[in-house]
Structures are given as C-alpha cells and as structure tokens.
BALOBA-1460 file (C-alpha; in Angstrom, 3 decimals):
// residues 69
<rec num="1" residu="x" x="33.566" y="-8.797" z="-36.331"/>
<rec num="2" residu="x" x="32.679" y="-12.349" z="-34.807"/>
<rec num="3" residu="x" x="30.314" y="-14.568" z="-36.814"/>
<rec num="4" residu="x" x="26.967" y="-15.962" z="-35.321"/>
<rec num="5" residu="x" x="27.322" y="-13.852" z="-32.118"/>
<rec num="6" residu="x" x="24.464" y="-13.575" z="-31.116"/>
<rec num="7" residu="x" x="23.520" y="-9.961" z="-30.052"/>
<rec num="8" residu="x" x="19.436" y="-9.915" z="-29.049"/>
<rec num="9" residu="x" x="17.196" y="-11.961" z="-28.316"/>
<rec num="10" residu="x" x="13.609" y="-10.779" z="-28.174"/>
<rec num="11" residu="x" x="10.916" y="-13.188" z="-26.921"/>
<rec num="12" residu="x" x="7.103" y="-12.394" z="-27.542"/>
<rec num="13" residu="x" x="4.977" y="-13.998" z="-24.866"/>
<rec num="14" residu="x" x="1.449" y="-13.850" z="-25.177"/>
<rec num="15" residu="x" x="-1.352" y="-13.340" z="-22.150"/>
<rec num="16" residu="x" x="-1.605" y="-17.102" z="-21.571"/>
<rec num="17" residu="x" x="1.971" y="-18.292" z="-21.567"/>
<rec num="18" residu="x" x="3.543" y="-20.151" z="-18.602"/>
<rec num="19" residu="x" x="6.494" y="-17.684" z="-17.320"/>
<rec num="20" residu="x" x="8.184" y="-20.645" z="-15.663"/>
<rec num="21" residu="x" x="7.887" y="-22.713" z="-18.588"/>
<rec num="22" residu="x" x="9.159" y="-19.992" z="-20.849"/>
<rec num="23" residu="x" x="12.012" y="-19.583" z="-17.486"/>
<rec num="24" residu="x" x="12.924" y="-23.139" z="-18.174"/>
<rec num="25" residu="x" x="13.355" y="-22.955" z="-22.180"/>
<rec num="26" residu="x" x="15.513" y="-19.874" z="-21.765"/>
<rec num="27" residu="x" x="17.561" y="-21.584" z="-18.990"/>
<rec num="28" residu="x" x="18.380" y="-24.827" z="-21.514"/>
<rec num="29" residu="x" x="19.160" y="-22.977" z="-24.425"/>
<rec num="30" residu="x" x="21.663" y="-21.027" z="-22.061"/>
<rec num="31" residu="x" x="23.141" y="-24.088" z="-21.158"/>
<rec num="32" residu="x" x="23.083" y="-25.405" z="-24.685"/>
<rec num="33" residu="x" x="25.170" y="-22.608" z="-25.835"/>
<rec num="34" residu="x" x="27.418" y="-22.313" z="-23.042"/>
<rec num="35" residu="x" x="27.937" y="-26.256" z="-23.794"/>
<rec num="36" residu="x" x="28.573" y="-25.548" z="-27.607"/>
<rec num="37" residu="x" x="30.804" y="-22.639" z="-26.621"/>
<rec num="38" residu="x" x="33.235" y="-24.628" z="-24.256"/>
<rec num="39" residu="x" x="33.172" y="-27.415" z="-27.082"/>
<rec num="40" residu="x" x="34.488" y="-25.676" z="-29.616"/>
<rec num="41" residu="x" x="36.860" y="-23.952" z="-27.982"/>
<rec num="42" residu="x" x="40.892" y="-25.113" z="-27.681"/>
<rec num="43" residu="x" x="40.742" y="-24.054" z="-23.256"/>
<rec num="44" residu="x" x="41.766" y="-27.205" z="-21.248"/>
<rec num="45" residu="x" x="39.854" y="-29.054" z="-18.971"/>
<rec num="46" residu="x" x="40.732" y="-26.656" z="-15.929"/>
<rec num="47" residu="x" x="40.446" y="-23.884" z="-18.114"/>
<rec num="48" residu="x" x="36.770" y="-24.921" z="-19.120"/>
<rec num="49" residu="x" x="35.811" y="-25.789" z="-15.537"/>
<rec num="50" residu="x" x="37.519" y="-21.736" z="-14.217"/>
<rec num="51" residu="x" x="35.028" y="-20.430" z="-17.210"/>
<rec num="52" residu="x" x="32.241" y="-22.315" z="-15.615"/>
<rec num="53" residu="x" x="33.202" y="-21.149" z="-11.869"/>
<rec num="54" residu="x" x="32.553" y="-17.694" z="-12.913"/>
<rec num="55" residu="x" x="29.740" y="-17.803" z="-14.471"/>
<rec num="56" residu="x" x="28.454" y="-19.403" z="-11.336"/>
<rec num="57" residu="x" x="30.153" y="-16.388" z="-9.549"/>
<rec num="58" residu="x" x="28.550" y="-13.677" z="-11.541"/>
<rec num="59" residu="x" x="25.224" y="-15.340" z="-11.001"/>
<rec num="60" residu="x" x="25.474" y="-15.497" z="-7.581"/>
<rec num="61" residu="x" x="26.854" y="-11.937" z="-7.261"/>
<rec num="62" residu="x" x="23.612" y="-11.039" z="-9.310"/>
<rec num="63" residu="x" x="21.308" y="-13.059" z="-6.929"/>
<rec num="64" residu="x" x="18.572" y="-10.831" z="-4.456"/>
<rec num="65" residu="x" x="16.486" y="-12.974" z="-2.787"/>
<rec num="66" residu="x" x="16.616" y="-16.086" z="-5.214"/>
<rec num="67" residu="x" x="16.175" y="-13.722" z="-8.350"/>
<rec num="68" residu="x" x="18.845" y="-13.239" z="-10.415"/>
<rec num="69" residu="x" x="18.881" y="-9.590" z="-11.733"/>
C-alpha cells in the first residue's frame, strides 16, 4: 500500500460560492501536486516532460466542447 495517496477528495460548496473560483483552486492544487510528484521522483528530464505530454493528451482526449469530462 502507497503512503499519502490520496484517494477522495470531497469538496462542500455552499449556495453562494463562485464555481470558477472554486475551478481555479482545484486547478492549482492539481498542478501543485503534479509539481511535487515529478519532484520527487528519480524520471529524467525527458522522462518528466513524456509524463507531462500525456497528461495533456488525456485531457484533450477528455475535452467536448471546452469541458473536460
């Protein structure tokens, strides 16, 4: 078993949140952990940036009409 995986996230939003706002925190800590992910790990430069390429990939292959699903 992997330590600090994190396996759910559950958000509570109340009636007069921002969605885009909330959008926009979710997005950073994304990036945050991808960041911290490729950090800590022993890939190479190339490796890193072919980790990042498909990630891009599987969001674009996820992408209808400028949502990602």
């Amino acid at each position: 078993m992997k330590k600090n995986c994190i396996q759910n996230i559950i958000i509570h939003v109340s009636d007069n949140m921002d969605s885009h706002s909330l959008s926009d925190k979710i997005n950073e800590f994304h990036v945050e952990v991808i960041e911290r992910r490729l950090c800590n790990s022993n890939l190479s430069v190339k490796e890193k940036i072919a980790v990042i390429d498909r990630i891009l990939e599987n969001l674009k292959s996820r992408e209808h009409e400028g949502i990602i699903k």
